[in-house]
N, C-alpha and C positions, 0 to 999 in steps of 0.2 A: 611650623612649616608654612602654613596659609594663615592668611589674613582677612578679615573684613570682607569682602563680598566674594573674595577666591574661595575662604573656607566654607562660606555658603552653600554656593556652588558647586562645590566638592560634594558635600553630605548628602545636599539633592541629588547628584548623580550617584552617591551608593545605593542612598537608599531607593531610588529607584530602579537601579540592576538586580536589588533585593526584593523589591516586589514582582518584578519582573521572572525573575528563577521559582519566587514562590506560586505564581500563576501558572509559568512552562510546566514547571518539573511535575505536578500531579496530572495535567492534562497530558504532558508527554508518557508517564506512567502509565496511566490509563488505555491508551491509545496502543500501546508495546503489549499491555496485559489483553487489551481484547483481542489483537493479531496471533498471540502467542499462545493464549491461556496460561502463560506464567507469570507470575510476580519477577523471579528471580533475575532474566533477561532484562527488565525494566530497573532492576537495579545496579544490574552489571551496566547499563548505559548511562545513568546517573554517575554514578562512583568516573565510569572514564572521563563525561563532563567536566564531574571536580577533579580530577589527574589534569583533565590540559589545560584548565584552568590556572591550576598551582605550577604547572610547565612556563604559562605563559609568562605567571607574574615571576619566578624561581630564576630562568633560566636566561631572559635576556641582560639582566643587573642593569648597574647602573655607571652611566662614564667618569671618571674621576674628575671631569672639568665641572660636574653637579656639587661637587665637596666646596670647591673653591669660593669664597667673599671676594670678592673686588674689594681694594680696598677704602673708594670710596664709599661702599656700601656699606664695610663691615663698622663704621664708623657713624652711621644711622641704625647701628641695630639695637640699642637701647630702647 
């Protein structure tokens, strides 16, 4: 799909949404548990995180004009 400095690019932006969730989500736990005194609450707000997360990426798709090659392009794609 990506190439040379795109696909770089890319992987630095996962993987730092990935550290980013791994930093939130216990101090956001944390924070739920000492207002609540329960675990449970804190995890019910995680889990709907990952629901609108998987909403976001699931439910907009994608336009079929993204399927298409030009065809001068499809002709560099060797």
């Amino acid at each position: 799909m990506l190439s040379g400095t795109a696909a770089a690019g890319a992987i630095g932006l996962i993987n730092s949404l990935g550290n980013l969730g791994g930093f939130f989500g216990p101090c956001v736990m944390g924070l739920i548990r000492n207002a609540t005194g329960s675990s449970s609450v804190g995890m019910v707000v995680l889990a709907c995180g990952t629901l609108m997360s998987a909403i976001l990426v699931f439910v907009p798709g994608h336009g079929r004009r993204l399927e298409h090659v030009p065809a001068e392009l499809a002709s560099h794609a060797d």
